[in-house]
C-alpha positions in Angstrom: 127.0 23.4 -52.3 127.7 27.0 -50.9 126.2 27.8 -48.0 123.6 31.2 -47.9 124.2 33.6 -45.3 121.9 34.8 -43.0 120.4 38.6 -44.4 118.1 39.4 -41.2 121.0 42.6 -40.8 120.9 43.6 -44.3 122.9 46.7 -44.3 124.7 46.5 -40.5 127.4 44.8 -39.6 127.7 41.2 -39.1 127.3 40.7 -35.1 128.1 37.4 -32.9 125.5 36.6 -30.1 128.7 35.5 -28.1 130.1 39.1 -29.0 126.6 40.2 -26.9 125.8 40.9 -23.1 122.4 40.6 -21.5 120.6 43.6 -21.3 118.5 44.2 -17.8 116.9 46.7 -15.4 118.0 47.9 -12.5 116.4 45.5 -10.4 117.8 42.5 -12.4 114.9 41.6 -14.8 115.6 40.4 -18.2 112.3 39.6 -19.7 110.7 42.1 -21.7 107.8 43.5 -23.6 107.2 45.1 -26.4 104.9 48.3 -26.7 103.3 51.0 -29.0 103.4 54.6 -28.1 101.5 56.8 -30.1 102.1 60.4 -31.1 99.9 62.9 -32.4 100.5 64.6 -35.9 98.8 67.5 -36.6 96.5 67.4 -39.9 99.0 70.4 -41.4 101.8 68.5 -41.0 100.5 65.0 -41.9 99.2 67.0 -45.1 95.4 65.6 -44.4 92.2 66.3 -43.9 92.3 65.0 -40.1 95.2 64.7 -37.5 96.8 61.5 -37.7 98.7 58.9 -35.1 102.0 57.7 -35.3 102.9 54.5 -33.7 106.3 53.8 -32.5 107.5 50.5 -31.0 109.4 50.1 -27.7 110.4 47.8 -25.2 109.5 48.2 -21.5 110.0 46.1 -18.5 106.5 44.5 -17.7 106.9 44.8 -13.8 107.9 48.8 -13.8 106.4 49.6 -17.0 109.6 51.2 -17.7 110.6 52.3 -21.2 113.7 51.0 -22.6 115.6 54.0 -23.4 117.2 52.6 -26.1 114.5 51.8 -28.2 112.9 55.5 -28.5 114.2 57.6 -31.0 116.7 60.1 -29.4 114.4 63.3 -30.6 111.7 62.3 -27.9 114.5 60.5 -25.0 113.9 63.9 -22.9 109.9 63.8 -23.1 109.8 60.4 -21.8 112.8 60.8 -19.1 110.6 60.0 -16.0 109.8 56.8 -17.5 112.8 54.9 -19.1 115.4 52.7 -17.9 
């Protein structure tokens, strides 16, 4: 019987956890949380009768509350300087 490979990175390239380092803060913390920051869309660009929110999921260190650069889309990065890691 053939054996089925894994999909969960259907259209990237295969990647080795052993081909991986550990990603941490600053201050050596590893454990992480993920968040929701919300953005407001304006009602003319959301093409609706009221303004709308977009979610958009991060990662942040649950001691600092520090944003994981990495995980914010590079258009806002500057915005949210202060706060990432």
């Amino acid at each position: 019987m053939k054996k089925v490979e894994d999909n969960n990175n259907v259209g990237q390239p295969p990647v080795k956890l052993e081909d991986t380092t550990s990603f941490e803060t600053p201050e050596g913390n590893k454990i992480f949380q993920q968040g929701v920051l919300l953005r407001s869309v304006s009602k003319f660009v959301a093409g609706t009768d009221e303004d709308a929110v977009m979610p958009i999921p991060v990662f942040f260190c649950p001691d600092t509350k520090k944003i994981v650069g990495l995980t914010l889309p590079p258009e806002i990065r500057d915005e949210y300087k202060d706060d990432l890691i």
